[in-house]
TORKOL-4160 file (C-alpha; in steps of 0.2 Angstrom, whole numbers, padded with zeros to 4 digits, m for minus):
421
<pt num="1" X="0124" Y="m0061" Z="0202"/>
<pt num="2" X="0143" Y="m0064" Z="0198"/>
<pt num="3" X="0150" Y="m0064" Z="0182"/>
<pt num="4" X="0155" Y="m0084" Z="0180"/>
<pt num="5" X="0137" Y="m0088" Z="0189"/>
<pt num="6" X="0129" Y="m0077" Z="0176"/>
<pt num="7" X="0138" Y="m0084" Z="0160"/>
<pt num="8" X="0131" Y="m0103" Z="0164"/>
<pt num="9" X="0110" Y="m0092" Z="0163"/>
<pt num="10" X="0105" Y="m0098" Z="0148"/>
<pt num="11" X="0094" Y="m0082" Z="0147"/>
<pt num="12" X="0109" Y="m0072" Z="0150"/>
<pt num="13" X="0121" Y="m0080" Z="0137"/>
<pt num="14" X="0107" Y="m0080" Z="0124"/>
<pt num="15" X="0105" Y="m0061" Z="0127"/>
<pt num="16" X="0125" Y="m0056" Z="0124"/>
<pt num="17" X="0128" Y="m0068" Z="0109"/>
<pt num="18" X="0110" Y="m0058" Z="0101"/>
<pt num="19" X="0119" Y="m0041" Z="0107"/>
<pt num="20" X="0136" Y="m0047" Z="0097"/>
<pt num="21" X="0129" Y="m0051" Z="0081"/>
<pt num="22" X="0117" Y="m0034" Z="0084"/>
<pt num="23" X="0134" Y="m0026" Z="0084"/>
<pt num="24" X="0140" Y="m0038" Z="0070"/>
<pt num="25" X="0127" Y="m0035" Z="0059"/>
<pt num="26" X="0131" Y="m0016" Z="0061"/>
<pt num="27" X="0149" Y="m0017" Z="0057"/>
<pt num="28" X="0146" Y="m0029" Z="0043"/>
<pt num="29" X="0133" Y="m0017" Z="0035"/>
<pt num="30" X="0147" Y="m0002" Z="0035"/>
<pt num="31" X="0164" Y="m0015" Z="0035"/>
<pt num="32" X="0160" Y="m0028" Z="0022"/>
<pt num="33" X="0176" Y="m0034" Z="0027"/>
<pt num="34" X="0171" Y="m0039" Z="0041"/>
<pt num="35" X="0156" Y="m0051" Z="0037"/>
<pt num="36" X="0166" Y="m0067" Z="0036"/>
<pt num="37" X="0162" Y="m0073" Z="0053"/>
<pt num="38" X="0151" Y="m0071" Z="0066"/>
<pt num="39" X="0156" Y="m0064" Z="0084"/>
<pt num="40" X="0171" Y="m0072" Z="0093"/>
<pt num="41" X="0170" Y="m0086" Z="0105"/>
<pt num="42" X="0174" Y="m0072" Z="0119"/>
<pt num="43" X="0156" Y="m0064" Z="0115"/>
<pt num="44" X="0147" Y="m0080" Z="0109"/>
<pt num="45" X="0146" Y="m0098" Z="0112"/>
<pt num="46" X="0158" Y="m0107" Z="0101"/>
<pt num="47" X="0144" Y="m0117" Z="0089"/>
<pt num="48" X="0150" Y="m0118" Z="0072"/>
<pt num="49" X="0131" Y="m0122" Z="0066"/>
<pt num="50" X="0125" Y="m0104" Z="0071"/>
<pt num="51" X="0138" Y="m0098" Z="0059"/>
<pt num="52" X="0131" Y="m0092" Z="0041"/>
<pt num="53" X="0149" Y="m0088" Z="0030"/>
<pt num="54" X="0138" Y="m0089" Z="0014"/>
<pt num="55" X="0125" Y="m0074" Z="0006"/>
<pt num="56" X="0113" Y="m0064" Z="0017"/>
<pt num="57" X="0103" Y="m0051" Z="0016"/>
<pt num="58" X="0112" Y="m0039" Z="0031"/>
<pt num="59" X="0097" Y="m0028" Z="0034"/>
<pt num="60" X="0086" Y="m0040" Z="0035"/>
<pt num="61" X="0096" Y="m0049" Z="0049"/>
<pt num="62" X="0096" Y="m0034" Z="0057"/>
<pt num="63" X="0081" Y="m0029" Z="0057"/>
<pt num="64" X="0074" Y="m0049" Z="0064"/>
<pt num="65" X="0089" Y="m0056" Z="0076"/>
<pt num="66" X="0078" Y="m0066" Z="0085"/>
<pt num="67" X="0073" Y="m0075" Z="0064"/>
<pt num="68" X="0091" Y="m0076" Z="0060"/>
<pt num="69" X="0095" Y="m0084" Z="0079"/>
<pt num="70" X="0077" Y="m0089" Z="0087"/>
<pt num="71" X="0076" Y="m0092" Z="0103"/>
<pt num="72" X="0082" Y="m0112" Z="0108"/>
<pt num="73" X="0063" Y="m0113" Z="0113"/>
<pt num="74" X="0057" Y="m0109" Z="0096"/>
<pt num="75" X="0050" Y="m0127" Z="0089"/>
<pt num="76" X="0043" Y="m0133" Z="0073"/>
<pt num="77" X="0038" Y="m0125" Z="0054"/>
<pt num="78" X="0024" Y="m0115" Z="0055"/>
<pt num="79" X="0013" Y="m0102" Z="0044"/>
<pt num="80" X="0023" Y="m0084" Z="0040"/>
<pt num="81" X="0015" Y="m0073" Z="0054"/>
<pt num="82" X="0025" Y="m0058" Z="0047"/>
<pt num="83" X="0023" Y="m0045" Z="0035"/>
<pt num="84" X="0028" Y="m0026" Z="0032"/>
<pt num="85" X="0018" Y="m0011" Z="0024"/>
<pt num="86" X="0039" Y="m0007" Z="0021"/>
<pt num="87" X="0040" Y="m0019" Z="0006"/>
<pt num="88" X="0020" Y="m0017" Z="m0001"/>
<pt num="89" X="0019" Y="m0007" Z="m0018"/>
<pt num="90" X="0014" Y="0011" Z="m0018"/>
<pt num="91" X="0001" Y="0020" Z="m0028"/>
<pt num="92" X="0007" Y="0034" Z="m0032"/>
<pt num="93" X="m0004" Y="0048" Z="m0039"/>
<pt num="94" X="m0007" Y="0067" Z="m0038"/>
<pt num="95" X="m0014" Y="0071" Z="m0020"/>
<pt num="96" X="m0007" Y="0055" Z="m0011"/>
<pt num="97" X="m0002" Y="0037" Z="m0010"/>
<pt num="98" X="m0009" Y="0021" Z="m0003"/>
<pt num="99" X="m0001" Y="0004" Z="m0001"/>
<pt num="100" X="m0010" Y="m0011" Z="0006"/>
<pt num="101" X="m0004" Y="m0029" Z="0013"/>
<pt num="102" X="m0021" Y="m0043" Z="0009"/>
<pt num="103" X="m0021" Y="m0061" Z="0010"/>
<pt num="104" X="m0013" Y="m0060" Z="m0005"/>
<pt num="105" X="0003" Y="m0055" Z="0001"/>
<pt num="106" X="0001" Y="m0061" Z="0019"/>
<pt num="107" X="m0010" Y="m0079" Z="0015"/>
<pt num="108" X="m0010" Y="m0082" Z="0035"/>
<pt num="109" X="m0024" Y="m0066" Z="0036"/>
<pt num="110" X="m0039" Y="m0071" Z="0030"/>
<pt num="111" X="m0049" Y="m0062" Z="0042"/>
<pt num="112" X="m0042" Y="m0043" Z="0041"/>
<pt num="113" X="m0033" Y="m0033" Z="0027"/>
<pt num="114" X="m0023" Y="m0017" Z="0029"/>
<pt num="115" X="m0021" Y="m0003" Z="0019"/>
<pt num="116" X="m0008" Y="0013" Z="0023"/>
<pt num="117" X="m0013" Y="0029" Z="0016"/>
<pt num="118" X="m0004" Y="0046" Z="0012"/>
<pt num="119" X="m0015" Y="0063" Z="0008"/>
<pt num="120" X="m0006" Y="0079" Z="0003"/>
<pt num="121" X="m0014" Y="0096" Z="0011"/>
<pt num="122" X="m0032" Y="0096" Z="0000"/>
<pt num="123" X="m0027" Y="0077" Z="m0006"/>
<pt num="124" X="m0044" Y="0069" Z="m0009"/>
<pt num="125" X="m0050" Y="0050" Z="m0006"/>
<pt num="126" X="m0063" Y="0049" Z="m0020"/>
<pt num="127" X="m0081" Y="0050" Z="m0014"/>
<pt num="128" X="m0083" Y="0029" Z="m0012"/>
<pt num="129" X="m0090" Y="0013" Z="m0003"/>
<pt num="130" X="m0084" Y="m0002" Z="0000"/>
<pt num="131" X="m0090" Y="m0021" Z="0002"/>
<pt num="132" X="m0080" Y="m0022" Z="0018"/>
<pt num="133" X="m0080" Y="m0010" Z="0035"/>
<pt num="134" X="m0068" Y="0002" Z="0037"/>
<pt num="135" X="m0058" Y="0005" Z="0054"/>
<pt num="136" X="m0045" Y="0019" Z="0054"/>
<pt num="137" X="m0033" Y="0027" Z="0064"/>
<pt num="138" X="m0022" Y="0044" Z="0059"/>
<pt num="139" X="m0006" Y="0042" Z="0062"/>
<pt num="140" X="m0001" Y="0060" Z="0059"/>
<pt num="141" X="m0006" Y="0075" Z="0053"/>
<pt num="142" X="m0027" Y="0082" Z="0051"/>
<pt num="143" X="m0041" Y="0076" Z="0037"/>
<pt num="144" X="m0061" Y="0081" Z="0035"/>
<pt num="145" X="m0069" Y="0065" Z="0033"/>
<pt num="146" X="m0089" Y="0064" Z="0025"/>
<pt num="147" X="m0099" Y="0053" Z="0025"/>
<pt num="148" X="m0119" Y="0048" Z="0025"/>
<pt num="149" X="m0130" Y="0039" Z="0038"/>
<pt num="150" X="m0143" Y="0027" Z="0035"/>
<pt num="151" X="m0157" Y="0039" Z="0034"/>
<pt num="152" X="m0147" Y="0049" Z="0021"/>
<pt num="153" X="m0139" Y="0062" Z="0037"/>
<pt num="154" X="m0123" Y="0071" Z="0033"/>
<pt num="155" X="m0106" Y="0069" Z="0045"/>
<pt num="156" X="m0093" Y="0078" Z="0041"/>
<pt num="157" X="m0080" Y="0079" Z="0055"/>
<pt num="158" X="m0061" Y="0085" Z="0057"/>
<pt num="159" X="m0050" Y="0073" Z="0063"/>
<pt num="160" X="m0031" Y="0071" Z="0070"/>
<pt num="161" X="m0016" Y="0060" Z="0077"/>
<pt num="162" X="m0024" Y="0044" Z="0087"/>
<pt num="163" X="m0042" Y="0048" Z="0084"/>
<pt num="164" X="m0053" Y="0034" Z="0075"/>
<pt num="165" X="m0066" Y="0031" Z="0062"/>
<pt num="166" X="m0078" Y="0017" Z="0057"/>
<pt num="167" X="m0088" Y="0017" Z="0042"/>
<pt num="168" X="m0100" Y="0002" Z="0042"/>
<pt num="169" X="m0100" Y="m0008" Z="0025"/>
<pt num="170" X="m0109" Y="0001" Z="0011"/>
<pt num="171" X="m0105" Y="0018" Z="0020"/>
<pt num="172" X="m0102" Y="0032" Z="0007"/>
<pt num="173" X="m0087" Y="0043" Z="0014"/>
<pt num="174" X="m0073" Y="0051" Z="0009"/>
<pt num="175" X="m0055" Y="0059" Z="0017"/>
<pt num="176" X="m0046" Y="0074" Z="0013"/>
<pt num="177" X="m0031" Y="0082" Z="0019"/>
<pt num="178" X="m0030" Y="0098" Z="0029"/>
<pt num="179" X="m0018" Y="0111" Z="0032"/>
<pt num="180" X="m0003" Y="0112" Z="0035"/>
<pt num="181" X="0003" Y="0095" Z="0028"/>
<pt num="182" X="m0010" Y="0083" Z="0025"/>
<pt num="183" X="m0011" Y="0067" Z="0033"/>
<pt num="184" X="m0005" Y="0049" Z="0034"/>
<pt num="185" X="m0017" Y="0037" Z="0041"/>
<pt num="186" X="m0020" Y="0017" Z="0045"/>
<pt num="187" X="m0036" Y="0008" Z="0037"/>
<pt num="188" X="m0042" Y="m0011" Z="0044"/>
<pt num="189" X="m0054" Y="m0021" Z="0035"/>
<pt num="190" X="m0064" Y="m0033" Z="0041"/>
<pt num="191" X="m0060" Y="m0047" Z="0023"/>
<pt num="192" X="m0043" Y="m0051" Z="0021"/>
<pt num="193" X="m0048" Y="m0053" Z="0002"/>
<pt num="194" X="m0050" Y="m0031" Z="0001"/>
<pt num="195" X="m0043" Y="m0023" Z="m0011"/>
<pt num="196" X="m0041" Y="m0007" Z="m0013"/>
<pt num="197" X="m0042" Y="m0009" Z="m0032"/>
<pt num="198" X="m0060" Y="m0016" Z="m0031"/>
<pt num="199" X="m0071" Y="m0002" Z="m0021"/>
<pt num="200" X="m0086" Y="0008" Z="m0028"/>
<pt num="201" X="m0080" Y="0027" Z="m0033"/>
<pt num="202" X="m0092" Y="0038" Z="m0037"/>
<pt num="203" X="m0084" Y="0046" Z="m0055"/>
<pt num="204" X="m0085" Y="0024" Z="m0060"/>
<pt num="205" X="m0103" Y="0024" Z="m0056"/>
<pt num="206" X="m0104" Y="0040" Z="m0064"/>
<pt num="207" X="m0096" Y="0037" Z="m0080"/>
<pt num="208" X="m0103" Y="0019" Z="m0084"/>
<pt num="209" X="m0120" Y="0024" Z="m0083"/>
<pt num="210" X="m0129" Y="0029" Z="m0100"/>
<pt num="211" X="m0131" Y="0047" Z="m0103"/>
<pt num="212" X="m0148" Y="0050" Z="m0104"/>
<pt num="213" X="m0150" Y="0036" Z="m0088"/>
<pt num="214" X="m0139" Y="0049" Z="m0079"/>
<pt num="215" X="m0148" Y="0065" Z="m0084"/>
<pt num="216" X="m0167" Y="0057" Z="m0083"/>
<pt num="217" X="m0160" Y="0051" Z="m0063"/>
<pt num="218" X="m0153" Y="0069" Z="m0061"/>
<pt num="219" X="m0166" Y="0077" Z="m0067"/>
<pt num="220" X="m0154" Y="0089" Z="m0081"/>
<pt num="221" X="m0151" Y="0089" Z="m0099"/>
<pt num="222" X="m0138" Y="0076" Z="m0104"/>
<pt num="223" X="m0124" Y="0093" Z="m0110"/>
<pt num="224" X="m0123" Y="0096" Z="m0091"/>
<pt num="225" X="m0118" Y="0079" Z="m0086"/>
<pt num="226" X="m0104" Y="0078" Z="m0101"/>
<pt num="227" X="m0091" Y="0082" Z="m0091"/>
<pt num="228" X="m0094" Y="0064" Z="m0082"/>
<pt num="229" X="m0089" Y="0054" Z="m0096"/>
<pt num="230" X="m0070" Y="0064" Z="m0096"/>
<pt num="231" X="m0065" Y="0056" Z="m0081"/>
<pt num="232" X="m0050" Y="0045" Z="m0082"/>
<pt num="233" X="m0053" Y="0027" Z="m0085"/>
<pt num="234" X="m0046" Y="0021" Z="m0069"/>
<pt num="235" X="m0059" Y="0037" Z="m0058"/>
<pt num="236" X="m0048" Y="0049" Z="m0047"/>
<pt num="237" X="m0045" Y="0038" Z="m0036"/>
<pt num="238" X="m0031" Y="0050" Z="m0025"/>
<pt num="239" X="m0032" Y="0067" Z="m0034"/>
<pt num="240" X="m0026" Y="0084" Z="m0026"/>
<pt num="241" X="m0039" Y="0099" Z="m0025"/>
<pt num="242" X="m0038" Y="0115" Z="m0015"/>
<pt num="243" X="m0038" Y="0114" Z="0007"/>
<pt num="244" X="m0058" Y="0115" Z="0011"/>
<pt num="245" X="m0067" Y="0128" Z="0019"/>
<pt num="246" X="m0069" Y="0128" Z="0036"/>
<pt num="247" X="m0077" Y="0112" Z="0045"/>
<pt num="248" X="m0095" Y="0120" Z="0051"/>
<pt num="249" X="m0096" Y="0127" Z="0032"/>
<pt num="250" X="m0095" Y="0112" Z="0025"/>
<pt num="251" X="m0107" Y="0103" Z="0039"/>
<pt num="252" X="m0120" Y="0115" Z="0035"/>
<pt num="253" X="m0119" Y="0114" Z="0016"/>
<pt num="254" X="m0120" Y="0097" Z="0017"/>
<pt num="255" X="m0134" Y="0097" Z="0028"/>
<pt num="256" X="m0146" Y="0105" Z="0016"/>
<pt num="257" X="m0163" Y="0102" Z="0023"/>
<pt num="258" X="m0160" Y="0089" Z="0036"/>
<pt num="259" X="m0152" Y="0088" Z="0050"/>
<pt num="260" X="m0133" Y="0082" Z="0052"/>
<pt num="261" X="m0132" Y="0064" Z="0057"/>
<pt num="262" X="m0133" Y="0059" Z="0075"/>
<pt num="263" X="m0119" Y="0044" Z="0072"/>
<pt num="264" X="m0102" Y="0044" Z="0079"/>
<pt num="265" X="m0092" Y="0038" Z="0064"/>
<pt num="266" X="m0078" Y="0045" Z="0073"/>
<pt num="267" X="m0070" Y="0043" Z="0090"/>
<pt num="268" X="m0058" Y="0054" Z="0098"/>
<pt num="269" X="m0045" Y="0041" Z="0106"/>
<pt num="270" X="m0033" Y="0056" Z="0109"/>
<pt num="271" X="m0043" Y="0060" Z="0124"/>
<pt num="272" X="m0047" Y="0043" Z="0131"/>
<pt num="273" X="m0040" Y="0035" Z="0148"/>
<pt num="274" X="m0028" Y="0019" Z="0145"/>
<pt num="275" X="m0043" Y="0007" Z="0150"/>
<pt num="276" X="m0027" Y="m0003" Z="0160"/>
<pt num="277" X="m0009" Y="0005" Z="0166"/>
<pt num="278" X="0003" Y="m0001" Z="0174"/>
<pt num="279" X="0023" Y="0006" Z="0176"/>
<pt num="280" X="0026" Y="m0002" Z="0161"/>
<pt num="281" X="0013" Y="0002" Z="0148"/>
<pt num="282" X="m0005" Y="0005" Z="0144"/>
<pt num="283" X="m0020" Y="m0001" Z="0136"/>
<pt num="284" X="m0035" Y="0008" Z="0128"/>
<pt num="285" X="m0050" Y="m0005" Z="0122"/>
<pt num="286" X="m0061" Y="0001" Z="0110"/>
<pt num="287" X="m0073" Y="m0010" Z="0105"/>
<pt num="288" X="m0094" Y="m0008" Z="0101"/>
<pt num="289" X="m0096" Y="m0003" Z="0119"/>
<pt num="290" X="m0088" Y="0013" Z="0120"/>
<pt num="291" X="m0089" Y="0015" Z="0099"/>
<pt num="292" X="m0104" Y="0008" Z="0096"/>
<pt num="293" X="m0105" Y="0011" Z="0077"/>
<pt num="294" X="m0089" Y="0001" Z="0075"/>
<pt num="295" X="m0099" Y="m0018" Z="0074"/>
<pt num="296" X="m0087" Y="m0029" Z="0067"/>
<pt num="297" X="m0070" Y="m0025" Z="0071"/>
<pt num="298" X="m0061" Y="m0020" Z="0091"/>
<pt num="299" X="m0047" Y="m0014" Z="0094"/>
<pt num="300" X="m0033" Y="m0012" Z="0108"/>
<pt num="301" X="m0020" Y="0004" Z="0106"/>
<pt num="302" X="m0006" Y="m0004" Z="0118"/>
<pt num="303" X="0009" Y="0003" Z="0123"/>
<pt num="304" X="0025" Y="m0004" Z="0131"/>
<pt num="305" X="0036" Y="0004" Z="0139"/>
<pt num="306" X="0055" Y="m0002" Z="0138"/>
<pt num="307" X="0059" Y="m0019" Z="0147"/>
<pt num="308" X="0040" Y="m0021" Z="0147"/>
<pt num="309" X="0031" Y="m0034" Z="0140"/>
<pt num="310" X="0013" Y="m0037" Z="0133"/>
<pt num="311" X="0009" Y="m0053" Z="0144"/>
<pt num="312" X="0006" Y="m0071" Z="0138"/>
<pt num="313" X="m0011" Y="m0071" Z="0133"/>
<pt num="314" X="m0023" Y="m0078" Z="0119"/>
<pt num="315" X="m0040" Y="m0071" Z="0111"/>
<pt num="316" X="m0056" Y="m0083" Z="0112"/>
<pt num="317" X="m0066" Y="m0074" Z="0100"/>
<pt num="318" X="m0055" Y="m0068" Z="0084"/>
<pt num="319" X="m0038" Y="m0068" Z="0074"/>
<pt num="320" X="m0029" Y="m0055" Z="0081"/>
<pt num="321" X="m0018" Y="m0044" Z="0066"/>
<pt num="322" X="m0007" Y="m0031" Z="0072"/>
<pt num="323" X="0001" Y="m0015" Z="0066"/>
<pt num="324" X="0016" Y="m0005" Z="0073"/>
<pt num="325" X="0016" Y="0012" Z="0075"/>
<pt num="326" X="0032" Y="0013" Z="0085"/>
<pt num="327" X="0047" Y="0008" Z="0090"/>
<pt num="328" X="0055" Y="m0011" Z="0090"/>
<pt num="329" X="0048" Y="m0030" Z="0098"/>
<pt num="330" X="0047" Y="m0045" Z="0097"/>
<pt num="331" X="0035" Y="m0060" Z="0097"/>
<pt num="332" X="0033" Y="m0078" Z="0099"/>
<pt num="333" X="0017" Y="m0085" Z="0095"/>
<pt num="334" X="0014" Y="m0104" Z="0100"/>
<pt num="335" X="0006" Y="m0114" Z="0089"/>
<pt num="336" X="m0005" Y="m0129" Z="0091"/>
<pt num="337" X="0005" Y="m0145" Z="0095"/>
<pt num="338" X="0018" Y="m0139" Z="0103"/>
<pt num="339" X="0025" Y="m0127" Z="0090"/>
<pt num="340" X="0033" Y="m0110" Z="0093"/>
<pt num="341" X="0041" Y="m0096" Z="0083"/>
<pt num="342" X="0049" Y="m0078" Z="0086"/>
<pt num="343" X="0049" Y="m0065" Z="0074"/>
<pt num="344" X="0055" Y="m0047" Z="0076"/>
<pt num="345" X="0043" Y="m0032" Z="0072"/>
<pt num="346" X="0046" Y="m0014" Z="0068"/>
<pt num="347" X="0036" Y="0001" Z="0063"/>
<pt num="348" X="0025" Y="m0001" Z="0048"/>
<pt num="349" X="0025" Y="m0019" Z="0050"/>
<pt num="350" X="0011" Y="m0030" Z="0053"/>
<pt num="351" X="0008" Y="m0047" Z="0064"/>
<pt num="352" X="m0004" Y="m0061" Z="0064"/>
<pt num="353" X="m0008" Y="m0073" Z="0078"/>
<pt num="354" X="m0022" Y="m0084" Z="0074"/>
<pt num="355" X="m0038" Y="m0087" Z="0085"/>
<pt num="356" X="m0033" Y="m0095" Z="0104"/>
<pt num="357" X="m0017" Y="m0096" Z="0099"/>
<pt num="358" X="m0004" Y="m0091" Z="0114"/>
<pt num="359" X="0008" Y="m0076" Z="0111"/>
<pt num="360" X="0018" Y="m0063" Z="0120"/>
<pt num="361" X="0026" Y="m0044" Z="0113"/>
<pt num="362" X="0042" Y="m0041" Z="0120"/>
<pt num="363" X="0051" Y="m0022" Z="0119"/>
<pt num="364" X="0068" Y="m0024" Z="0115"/>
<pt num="365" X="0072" Y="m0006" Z="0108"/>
<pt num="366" X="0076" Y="0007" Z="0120"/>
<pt num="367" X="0059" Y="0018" Z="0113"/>
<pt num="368" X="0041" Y="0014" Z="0118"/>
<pt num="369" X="0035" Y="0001" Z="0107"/>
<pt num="370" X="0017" Y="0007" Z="0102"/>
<pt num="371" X="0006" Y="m0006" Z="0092"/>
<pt num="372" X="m0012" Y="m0009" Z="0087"/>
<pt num="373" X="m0023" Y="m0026" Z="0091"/>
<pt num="374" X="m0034" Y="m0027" Z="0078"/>
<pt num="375" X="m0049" Y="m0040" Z="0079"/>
<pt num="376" X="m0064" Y="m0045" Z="0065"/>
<pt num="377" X="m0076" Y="m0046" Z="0081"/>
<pt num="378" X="m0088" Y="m0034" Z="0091"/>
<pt num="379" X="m0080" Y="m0034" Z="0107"/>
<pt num="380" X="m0061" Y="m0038" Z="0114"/>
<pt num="381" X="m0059" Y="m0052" Z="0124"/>
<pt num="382" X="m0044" Y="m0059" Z="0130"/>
<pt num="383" X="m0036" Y="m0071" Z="0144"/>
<pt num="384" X="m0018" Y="m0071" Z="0150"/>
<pt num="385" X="m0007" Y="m0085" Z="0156"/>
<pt num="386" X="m0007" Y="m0079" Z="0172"/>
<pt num="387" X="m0024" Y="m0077" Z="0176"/>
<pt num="388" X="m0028" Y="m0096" Z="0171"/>
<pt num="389" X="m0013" Y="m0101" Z="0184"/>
<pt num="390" X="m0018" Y="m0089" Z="0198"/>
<pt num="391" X="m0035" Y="m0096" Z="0196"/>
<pt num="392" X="m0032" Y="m0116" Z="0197"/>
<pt num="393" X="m0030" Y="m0127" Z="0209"/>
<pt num="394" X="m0013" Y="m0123" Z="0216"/>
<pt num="395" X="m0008" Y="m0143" Z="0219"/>
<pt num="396" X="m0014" Y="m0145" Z="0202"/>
<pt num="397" X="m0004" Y="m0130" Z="0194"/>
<pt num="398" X="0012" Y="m0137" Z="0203"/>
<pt num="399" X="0012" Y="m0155" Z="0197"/>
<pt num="400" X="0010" Y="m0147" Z="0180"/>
<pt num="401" X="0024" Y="m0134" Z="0179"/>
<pt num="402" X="0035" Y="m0141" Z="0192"/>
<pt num="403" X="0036" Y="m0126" Z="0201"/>
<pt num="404" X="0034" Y="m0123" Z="0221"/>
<pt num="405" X="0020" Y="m0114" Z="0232"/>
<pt num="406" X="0034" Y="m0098" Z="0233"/>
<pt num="407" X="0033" Y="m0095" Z="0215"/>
<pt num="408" X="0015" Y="m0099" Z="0212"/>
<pt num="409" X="0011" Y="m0086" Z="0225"/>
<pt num="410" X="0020" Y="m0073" Z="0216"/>
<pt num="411" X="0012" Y="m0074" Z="0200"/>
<pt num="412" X="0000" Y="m0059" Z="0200"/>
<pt num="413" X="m0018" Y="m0061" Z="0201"/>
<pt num="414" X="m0027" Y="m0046" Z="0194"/>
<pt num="415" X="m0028" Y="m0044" Z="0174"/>
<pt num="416" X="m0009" Y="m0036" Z="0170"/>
<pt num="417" X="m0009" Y="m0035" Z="0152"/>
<pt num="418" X="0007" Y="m0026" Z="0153"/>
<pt num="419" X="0022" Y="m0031" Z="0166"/>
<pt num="420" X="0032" Y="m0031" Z="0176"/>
<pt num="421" X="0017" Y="m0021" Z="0184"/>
């Protein structure tokens, strides 16, 4: 396309005047200087209401050009659908740290909570259950997670980067770092009102029971379970111990007289095929078909390569919350009665796109863009834009969108969930 032709794209011009203030922005943070004004009319349109002269918050612009210049196609106020695990608070303690984004902080997410987890090498995750289920994905690093079945079974498993776990609500379980450099790993919650702050530890129980209840249940003198009532007031919470023996040691101590559990509470998706691949990305689903202990909450692990895009599509049967593992994107998520908004997401952040509601994720780094979709549901289900087109009444399609038979007949019509395929 020639240069003159090119410059009247709207597309086209949109894309140089984000590149100029992606170049600005840069300049500004290094040269304050040279934050007076926004990139010259020879990069940009000259529209003195895109200027911003006055205070900002340069890395913030930075990190989100398409908040600081949305789209012209953006429209309307609508519900924050943003949120970073970057700016949550962390609890620091000996053995690790956590951090956690609820609906507290992030009022749109009613369905799911989030909390970000660090263990050192031995760092422990107190013996504990929840009111909630627990989903997880490591994101680096090896942990031994325990945990018990219905029928009182023992699990204990060794886990790594991009394998799962699900322990169902009430599940006792705990985590633990291994050689050489603990872990860092991702929990999803099926209440956005969790809190890490309000789960069942074992020391709490412990330590709030009478004396003489807790020996009489144990079955020992009270001197033997003294030690109990030393505990911290807040439990261990995080606490660091030494690395633990080797896996099938621990398995078969903790069997005792019965057999090891028969439940996969964990699933290796380091070894699963992308359940869709096209040129520009993948997508593995992992729902209660394949992970059949994991009831409440599916999931899709998606990745994007650079140019591609995670089509427009919509979920029937859940909110959809989102993670980033990876890389740099965008999304526009379209609101009911005709409202629309663009945010821009890097790793550790978190998205929301509320039930049925129509939404894209764009790449625009230079980097695969890996993120999760998280749902409070049994299985995935979603429809795309393209499919509902390809799939009705062409005439009736046409007079809709204005297009003509040519382009309706070159949008796909197999399931594509990431293009160009």
């Amino acid at each position: 396309m020639p240069q003159d032709e090119a410059e009247q794209q709207p597309g086209v011009a949109r894309r140089r005047l984000l590149t100029g203030t992606a170049s600005y922005l840069a300049t500004a943070m290094l040269n304050p200087a040279h934050a007076q004004e926004l990139p010259s009319a020879e990069k940009a349109p000259r529209n003195q209401s895109r200027t911003d002269p006055g205070p900002e918050n340069r890395e913030l612009q930075a990190a989100s050009p398409n908040a600081f210049l949305p789209p012209e196609t953006d429209h309307g106020e609508v519900q924050t659908f943003w949120n970073s695990f970057s700016s949550a608070h962390r609890r620091i303690q000996e053995g690790g740290w956590s951090r956690q984004v609820t609906v507290e902080d992030f009022p749109i997410s009613k369905d799911i909570a989030g909390v970000n987890m660090r263990l050192t090498a031995g760092g422990i995750r107190e013996l504990h259950w929840h009111n909630a289920a627990e989903w997880a994905l490591m994101l680096t690093g090896r942990a031994r997670i325990t945990a018990i079945d219905d029928e009182g079974r023992s699990f204990v498993k060794d886990v790594g980067v991009n394998d799962l776990w699900f322990f169902p609500t009430g599940t006792p379980h705990s985590i633990q770092g291994l050689a050489p450099d603990g872990c860092e790993f991702l929990l999803v919650f099926d209440d956005g009102k969790f809190s890490e702050g309000n789960t069942t530890l074992i020391s709490d129980w412990a330590r709030h029971t009478p004396r003489e209840v807790l020996a009489k249940n144990f079955g020992v003198p009270e001197s033997e379970i003294a030690p109990v009532y030393t505990v911290p007031p807040e439990g261990h919470y995080i606490f660091q111990q030494a690395v633990p023996p080797a896996l099938e040691e621990d398995q078969r101590a903790a069997a005792g007289s019965k057999p090891l559990s028969p439940v996969a509470f964990d699933f290796a998706m380091h070894a699963m095929e992308p359940t869709y691949k096209t040129k520009s990305g993948e997508v593995r689903v992992i729902d209660s078909r394949n992970f059949p202990v994991s009831t409440t909450i599916a999931a899709a692990h998606v990745v994007v390569k650079p140019g591609g895009l995670r089509e427009l599509h919509w979920h029937q049967n859940a909110d959809e919350w989102q993670y980033y593992v990876q890389g740099r994107g965008r999304m526009t998520v379209f609101f009911n009665g005709g409202k629309a908004r663009t945010q821009d997401f890097n790793a550790g952040d978190v998205g929301y796109v509320p039930r049925t509601f129509g939404h894209y994720i764009e790449n625009t780094g230079n980097t695969d863009l890996i993120f999760l979709e998280m749902f409070k549901a049994p299985r995935f289900e979603d429809l795309s834009l393209s499919d509902w087109i390809s799939h009705t009444p062409p005439e009736l399609v046409m007079q809709h969108l204005k297009i003509s038979r040519e382009t309706l007949a070159r949008i796909p019509k197999r399931k594509l969930p990431v293009v160009p395929a």
